[in-house]
C-alpha positions in Angstrom: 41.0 4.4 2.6 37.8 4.2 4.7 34.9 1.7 3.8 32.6 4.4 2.9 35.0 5.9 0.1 36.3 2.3 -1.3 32.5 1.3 -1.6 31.8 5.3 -3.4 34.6 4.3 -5.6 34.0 1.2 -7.1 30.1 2.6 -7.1 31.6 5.1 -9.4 33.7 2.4 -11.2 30.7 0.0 -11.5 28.6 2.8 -13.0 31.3 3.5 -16.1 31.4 -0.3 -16.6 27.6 -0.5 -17.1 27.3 2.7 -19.4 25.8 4.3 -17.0 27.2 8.2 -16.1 28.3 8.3 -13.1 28.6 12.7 -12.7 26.7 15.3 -14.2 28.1 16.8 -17.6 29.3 20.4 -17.5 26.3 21.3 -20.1 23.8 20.0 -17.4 25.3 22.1 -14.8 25.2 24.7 -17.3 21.6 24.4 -18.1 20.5 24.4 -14.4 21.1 28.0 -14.5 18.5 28.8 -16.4 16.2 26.5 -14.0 14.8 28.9 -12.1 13.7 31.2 -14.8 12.1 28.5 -16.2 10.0 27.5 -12.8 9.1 31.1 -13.0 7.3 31.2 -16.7 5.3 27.2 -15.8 1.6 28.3 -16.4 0.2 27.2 -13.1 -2.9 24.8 -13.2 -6.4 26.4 -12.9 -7.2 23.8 -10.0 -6.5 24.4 -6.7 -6.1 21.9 -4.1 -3.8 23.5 -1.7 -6.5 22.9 1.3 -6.5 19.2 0.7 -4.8 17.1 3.4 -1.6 16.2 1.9 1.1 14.6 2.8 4.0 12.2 1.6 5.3 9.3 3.0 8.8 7.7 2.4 12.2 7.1 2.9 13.5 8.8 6.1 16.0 10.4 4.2 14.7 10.9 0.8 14.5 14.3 -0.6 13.0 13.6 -3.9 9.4 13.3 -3.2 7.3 11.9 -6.2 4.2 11.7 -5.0 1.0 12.9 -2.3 -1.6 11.2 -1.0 -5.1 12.1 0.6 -8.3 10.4 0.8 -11.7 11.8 1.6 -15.6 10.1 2.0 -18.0 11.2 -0.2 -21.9 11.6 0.7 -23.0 8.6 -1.4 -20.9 6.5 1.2 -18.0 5.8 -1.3 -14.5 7.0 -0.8 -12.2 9.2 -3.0 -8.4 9.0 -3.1 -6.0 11.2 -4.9 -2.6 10.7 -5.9 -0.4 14.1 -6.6 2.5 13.5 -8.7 5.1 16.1 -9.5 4.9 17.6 -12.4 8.6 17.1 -13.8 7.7 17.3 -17.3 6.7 20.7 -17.4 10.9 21.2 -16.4 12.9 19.0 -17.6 12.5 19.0 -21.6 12.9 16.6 -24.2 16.3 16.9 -26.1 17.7 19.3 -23.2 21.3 17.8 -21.9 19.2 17.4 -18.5 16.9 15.0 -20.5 20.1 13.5 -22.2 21.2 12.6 -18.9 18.2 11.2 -17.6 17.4 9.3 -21.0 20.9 7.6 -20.8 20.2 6.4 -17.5 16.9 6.1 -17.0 16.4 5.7 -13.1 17.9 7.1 -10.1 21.0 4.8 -8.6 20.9 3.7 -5.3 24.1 1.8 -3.6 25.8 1.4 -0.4 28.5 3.7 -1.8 26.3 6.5 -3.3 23.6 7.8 -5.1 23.2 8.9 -8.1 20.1 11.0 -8.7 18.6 10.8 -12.2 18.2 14.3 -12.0 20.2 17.1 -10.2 19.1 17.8 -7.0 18.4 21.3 -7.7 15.6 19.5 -9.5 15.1 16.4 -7.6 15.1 17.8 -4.1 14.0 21.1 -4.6 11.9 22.5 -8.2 10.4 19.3 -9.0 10.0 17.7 -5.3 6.7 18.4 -3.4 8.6 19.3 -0.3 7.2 20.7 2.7 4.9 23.0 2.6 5.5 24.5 -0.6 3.4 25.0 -3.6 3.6 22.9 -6.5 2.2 22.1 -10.1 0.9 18.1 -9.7 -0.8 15.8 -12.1 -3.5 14.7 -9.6 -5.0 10.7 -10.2 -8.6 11.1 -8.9 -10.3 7.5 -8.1 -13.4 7.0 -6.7 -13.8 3.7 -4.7 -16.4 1.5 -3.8 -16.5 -0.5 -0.5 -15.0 -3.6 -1.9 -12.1 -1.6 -2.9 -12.9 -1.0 -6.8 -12.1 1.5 -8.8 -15.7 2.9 -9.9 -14.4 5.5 -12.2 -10.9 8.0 -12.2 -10.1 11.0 -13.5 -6.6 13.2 -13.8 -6.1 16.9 -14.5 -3.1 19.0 -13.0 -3.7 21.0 -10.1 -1.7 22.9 -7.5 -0.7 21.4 -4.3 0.8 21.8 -0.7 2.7 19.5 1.1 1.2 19.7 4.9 3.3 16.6 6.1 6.5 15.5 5.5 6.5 11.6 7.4 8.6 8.9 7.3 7.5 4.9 6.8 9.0 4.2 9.8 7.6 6.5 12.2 3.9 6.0 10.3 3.8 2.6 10.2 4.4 1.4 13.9 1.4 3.8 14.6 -0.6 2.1 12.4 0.0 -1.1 13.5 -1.0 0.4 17.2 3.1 -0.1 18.0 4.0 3.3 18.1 3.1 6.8 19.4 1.8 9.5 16.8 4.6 11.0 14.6 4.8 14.9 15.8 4.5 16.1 12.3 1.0 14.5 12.3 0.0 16.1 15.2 0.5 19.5 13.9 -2.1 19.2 11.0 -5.5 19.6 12.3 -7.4 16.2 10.8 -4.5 14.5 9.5 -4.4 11.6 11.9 -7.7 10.3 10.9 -7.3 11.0 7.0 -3.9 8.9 7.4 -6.4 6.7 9.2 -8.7 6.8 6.3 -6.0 5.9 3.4 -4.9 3.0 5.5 -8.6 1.8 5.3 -8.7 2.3 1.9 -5.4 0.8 0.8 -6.3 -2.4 2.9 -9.6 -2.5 0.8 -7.3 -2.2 -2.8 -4.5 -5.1 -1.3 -7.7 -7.4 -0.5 -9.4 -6.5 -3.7 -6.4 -6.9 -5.7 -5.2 -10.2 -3.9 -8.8 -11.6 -5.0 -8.5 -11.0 -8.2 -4.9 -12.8 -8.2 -2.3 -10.6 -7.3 0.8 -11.8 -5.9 2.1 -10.8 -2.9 5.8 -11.6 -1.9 7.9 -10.4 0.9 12.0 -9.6 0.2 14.6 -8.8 2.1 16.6 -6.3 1.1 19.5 -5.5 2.9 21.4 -2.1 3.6 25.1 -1.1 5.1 25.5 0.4 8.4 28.3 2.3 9.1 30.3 3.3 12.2 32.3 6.3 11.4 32.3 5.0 7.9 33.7 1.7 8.2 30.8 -1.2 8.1 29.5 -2.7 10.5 26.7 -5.0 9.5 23.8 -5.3 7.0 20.4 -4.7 8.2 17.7 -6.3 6.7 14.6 -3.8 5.6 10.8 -5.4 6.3 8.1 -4.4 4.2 5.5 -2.2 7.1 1.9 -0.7 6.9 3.2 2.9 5.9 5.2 1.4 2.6 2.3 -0.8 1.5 -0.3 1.9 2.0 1.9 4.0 -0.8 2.1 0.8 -2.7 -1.5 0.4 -2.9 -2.1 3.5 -4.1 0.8 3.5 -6.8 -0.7 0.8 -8.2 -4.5 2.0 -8.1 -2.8 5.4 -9.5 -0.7 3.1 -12.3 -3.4 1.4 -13.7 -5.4 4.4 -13.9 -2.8 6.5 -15.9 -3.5 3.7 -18.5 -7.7 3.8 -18.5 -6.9 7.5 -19.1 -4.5 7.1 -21.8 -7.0 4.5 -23.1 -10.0 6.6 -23.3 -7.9 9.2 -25.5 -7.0 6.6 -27.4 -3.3 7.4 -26.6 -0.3 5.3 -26.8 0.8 3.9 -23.1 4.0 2.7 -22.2 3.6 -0.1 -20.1 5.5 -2.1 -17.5 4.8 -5.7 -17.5 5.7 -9.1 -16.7 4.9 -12.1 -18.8 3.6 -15.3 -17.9 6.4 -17.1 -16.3 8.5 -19.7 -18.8 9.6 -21.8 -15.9 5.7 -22.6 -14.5 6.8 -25.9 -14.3 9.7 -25.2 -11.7 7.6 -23.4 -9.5 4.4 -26.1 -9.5 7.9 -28.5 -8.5 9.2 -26.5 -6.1 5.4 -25.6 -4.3 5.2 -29.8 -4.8 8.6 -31.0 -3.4 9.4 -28.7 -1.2 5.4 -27.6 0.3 3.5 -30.4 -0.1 1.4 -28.6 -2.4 -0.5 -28.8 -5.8 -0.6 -26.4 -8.3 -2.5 -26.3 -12.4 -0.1 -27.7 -14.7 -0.2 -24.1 -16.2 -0.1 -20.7 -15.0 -2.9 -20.0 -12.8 -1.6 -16.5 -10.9 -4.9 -17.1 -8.7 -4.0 -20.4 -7.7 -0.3 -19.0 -6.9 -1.6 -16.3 -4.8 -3.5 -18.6 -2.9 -0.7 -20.5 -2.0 1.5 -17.7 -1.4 -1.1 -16.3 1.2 -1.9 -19.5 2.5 2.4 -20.3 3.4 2.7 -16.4 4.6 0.3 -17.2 7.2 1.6 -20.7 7.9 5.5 -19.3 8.1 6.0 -15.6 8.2 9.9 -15.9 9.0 10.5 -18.4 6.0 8.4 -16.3 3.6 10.8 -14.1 2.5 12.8 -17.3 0.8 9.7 -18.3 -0.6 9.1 -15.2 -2.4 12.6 -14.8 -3.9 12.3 -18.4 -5.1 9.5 -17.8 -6.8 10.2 -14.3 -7.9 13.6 -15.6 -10.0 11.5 -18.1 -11.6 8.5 -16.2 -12.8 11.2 -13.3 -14.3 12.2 -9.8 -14.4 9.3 -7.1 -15.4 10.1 -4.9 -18.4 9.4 -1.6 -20.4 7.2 -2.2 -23.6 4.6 0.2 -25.6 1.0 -0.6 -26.3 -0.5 1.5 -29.1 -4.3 2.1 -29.3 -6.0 -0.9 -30.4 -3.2 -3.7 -29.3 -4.5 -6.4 -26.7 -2.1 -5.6 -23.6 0.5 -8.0 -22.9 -0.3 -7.7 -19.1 1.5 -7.8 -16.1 1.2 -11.3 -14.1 2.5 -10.2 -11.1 -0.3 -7.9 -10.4 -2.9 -10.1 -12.3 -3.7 -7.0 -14.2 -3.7 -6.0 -18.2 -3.4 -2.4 -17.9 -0.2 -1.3 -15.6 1.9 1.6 -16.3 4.9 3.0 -14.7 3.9 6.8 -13.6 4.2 7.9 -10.2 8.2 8.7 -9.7 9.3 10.7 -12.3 12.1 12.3 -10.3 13.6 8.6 -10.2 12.8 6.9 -13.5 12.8 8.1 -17.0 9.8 5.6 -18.0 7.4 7.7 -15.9 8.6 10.8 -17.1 7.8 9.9 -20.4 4.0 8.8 -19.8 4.2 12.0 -17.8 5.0 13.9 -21.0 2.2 12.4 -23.0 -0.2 12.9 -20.2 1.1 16.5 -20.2 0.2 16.8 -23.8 -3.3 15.5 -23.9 -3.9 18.0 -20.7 -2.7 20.8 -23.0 -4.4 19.8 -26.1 -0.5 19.5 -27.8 0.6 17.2 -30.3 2.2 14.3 -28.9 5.9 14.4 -27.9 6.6 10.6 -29.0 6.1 8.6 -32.3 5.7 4.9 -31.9 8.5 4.0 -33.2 10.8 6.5 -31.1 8.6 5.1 -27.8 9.2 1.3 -29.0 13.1 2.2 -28.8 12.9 3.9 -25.5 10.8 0.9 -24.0 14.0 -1.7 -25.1 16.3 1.3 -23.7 14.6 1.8 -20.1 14.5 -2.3 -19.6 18.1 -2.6 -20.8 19.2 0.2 -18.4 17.0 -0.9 -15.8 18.6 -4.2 -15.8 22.4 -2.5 -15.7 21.6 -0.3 -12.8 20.7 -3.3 -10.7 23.8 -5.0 -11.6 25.4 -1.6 -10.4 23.4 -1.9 -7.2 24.2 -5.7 -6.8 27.6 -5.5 -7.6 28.3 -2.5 -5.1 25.4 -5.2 -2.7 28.1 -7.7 -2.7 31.4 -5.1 -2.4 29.9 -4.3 1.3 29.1 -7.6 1.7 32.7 -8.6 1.0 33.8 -6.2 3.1 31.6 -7.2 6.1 32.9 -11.1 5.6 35.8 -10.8 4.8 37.2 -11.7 8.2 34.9 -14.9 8.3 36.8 -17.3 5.9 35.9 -20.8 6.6 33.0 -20.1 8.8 29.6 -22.1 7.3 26.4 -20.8 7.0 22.9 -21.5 5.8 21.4 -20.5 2.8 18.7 -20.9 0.1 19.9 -21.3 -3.9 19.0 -18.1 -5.9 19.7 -18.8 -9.3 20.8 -21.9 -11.1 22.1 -21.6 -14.7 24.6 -22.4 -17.4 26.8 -19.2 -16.1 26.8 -20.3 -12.5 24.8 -21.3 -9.6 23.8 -18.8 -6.6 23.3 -19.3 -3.1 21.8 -16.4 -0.5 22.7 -16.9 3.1 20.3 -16.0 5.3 22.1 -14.6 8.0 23.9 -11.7 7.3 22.0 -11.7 4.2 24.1 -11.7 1.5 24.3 -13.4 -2.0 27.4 -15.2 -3.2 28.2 -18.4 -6.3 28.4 -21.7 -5.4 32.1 -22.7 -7.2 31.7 -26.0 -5.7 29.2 -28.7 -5.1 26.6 -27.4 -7.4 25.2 -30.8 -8.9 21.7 -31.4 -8.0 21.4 -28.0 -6.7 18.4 -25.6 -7.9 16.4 -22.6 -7.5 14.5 -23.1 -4.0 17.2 -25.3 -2.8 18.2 -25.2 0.8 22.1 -25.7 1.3 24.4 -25.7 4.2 27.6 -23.2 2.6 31.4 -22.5 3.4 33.1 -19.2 2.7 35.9 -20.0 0.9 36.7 -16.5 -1.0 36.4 -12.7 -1.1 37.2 -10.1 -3.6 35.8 -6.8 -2.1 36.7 -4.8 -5.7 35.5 -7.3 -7.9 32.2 -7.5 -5.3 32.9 -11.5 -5.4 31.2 -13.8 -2.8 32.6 -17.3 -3.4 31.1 -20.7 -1.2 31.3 -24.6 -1.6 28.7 -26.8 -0.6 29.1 -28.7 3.0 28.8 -32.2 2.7 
């Protein structure tokens, strides 16, 4: 058996562990059929914004495109942005076996073994994808921005759209950094190279506004399998570049104003937050010990994103550590459901109150959702969720969320394995991870992997820096096992 099917099976495995469903039931294959009649009957939106520059930037293989973008100036010197998302709602119903599906899992899977798609790709990569240069029913986020990069007022209505540009962050982002040639799909679309231009200029203006009101900016490394005639190779490490934060600076502008809309109907929002962090203390410690600087005794996220923009600049190649220290001690986001009236819990990552979760619904269920109420206050219709239903989905989604990255972790480690395994004995450098009663976890930088520490663990914490020995494998069981070098 080849690397590429042993890591697709114990994906598969992994997924059936987690109660996740691996393969598509025969009632959703079923169901499809009656897809296209359905894409037939959608009443199409009255707007029309087919003319508008769009385009999509992601993945250089992804299929299931969530979202446009285009910017434009406006006379009065301000700038508008729009946000096109597909409008998945209007397809896949509530209570339908595709919904059952995508309600029991509630995101798209990603792993070095396979994918599995939330939806069907009959869905996801074709009806409910806003591929190239085909017309499509959006929900369009309209912001208007002033020159410091705020957010003067928004709007969202559905609207058709065209796809004029299908790019990929790689091939966009070493032109904006003045690295690269211009991508030949660009080049094709009379004006497109300066609006690109122009949401660059406008998503540098959201970072910097967003960083001065406290927003934390880390740097991960996440790292994928490369294969040679599908047995691995090696992991390569995936950098953050100008093309991915430009979408994620308009996701977020888009996110937050999915909530002021849902707000101003006085509509229930389901939100994605994180809470201010328990273990404060541990990071003010670790920023202490192991920086030499100072933080408030408690949470400040302005005083953290100080720091963390201050020690990016000072140490760009040991940033990445930095972030995942911190980033395990302030805690995992989650799902939860603010009805009109409630104070927002907030999300302290993004120093923000008001966040939702809205711009992929082809990958995540919890978009799809606010996508469904949004849907309904368009159309005047009653609303598709009661509270209580919505509280239930919000414990649901985090849950799931939580077992679909064990899924990707476990099948993470599986390659990793696999990619070791003939290294036994060898040391290595690493950085601790995690430190609790269940074990203690070490990541080495180079390959970068994540394994437990089963021996030498005393003393050892989050943000600790330890020299490692490989000491055991279990490619199946996805087990990376070191002991500390003394």
């Amino acid at each position: 058996m080849n690397d590429r099917t042993l890591l697709k099976n114990i994906a598969h495995q992994a997924m059936i562990d987690h109660d996740l469903l691996p393969d598509f039931s025969s009632e959703v294959l079923k169901e499809l059929d009656s897809i296209d009649a359905s894409f037939k009957t959608i009443d199409k939106p009255e707007r029309d914004l087919c003319d508008l520059l769009w385009c999509s930037i992601d993945n250089d293989d992804s299929l299931d495109l969530d979202q446009l973008t285009v910017a434009e100036k406006v006379q009065d010197g301000t700038i508008k942005i729009y946000v096109a998302v597909a409008d998945v709602a209007s397809l896949v119903k509530k209570g339908s076996a595709i919904d059952d599906h995508a309600r029991q899992n509630t995101t798209s899977v990603y792993t070095d073994g396979e994918t599995f798609p939330m939806l069907p790709d009959r869905l996801s990569h074709d009806l409910t994808s806003l591929n190239y240069d085909k017309q499509r029913s959006a929900i369009v986020v309209e912001m208007i921005l002033d020159n410091d990069g705020r957010i003067k007022s928004s709007n969202i209505y559905s609207a058709l759209v065209r796809n004029h540009a299908k790019l990929a962050y790689n091939s966009v982002a070493p032109w904006l950094e003045g690295k690269g040639p211009l991508p030949e799909a660009i080049t094709k679309v009379k004006g497109l190279d300066e609006n690109i231009k122009l949401q660059d200029q406008v998503a540098q203006l959201l970072r910097k506004h967003r960083y001065e009101v406290g927003a934390l900016d880390f740097e991960t490394i996440q790292a994928r399998s490369t294969f040679l005639e599908d047995v691995i190779k090696d992991l390569e490490a995936d950098h953050k570049n100008r093309a991915q934060e430009l979408i994620e600076d308009f996701m977020i502008a888009a996110n937050g104003a999915t909530v002021q809309y849902l707000k101003s109907k006085s509509l229930p929002s389901f939100r994605r937050i994180v809470r201010t962090p328990k273990r404060w203390d541990k990071i003010v410690e670790v920023v202490s010990s192991q920086y030499g600087q100072k933080l408030p005794l408690t949470p400040d996220a302005k005083a953290l994103a100080i720091f963390l923009y201050n020690q990016k600049k000072a140490d760009p190649i040991g940033f990445p550590d930095l972030s995942l220290t911190i980033i395990k001690l302030i805690g995992k986001g989650e799902y939860a459901v603010e009805l009109p009236g409630q104070e927002a819990i907030g999300h302290f990552g993004l120093a923000v109150k008001d966040y939702t979760h809205s711009t992929a619904p082809n990958r995540r269920y919890p978009d799809l959702i606010t996508q469904r109420i949004l849907n309904a206050s368009l159309k005047s219709a009653p609303l598709p969720y009661k509270p209580e239903e919505l509280t239930e989905l919000a414990k649901l989604c985090t849950e799931k969320e939580d077992a679909a990255t064990k899924v990707e972790r476990q099948v993470s480690k599986s390659a990793a394995a696999l990619l070791l395994s003939s290294k036994l004995g060898q040391t290595f450098d690493a950085i601790c991870t995690g430190a609790a009663d269940k074990g203690t976890w070490v990541r080495v930088f180079t390959p970068p992997v994540e394994g437990k520490l089963i021996r030498g663990v005393k003393g050892i914490d989050v943000g600790s820096r330890v020299r490692v020995r490989l000491v055991h494998t279990d490619v199946r069981l996805g087990y990376i096992d070191f002991e500390k070098v003394t």
